[in-house]
Legacy VTK file of the C-alpha trace (Angstrom):
# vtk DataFile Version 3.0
C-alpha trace
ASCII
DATASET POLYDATA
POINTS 75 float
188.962 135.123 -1.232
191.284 137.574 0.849
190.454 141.210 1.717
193.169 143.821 0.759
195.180 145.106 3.570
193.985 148.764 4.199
196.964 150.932 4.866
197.541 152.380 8.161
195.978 155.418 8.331
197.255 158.296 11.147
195.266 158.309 14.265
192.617 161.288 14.149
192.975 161.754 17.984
196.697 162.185 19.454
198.475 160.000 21.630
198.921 162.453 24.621
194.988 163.519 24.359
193.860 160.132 24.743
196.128 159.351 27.500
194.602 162.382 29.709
191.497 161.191 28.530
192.031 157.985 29.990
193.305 159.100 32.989
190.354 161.690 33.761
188.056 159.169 33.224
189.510 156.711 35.812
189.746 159.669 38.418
186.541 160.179 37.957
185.560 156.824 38.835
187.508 156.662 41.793
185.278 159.835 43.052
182.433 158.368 42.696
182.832 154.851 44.752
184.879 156.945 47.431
181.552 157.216 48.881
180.642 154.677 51.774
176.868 154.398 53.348
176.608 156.524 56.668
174.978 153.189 58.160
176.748 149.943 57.023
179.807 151.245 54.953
178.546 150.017 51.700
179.426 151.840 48.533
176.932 154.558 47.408
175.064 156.184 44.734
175.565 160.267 44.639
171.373 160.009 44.100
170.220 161.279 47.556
171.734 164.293 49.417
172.095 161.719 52.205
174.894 159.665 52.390
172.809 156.042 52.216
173.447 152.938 49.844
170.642 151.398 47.879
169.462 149.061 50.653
169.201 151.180 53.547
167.223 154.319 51.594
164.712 151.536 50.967
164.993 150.171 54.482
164.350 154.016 55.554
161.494 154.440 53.010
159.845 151.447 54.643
160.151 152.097 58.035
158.680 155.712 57.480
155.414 154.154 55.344
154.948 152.187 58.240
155.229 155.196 60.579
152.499 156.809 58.675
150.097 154.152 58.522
150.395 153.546 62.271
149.954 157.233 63.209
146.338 157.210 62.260
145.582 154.125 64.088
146.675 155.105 67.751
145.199 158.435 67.462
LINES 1 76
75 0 1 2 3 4 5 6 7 8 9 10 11 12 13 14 15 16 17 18 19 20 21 22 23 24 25 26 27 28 29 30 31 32 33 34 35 36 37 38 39 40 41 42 43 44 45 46 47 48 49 50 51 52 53 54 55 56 57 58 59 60 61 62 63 64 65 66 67 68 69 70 71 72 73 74
């Protein structure tokens, strides 16, 4: 059994519209990796104020933890 052809309807959104669409959409992802981590030039996440990829904000999380649990200690 075949299904019956459904007629070409008119596309609800113009040509032109979706083109711009298309085109802001890829801008906008070009803004967003145009970022490059401060420390090893890896691409970033616009999550922190700071300038730091994924790796090195947890590499900086660490390394302050360890600065406050060895604070206590040598006082």
């Amino acid at each position: 059994m075949k299904r019956k052809l459904q007629p070409k309807s008119d596309p609800v959104i113009p040509a032109e519209i979706l083109e711009q669409a298309k085109k802001a959409i890829s801008t906008d992802r070009l803004k967003k990796t145009a970022t490059k981590c401060s420390v090893c030039g890896a691409e970033t996440s616009n999550l922190g104020s700071e300038p730091l990829c994924w790796v090195c904000r947890r590499l900086k999380a660490s390394a302050w933890r360890e600065v406050e649990v060895q604070m206590p200690a040598q006082e």
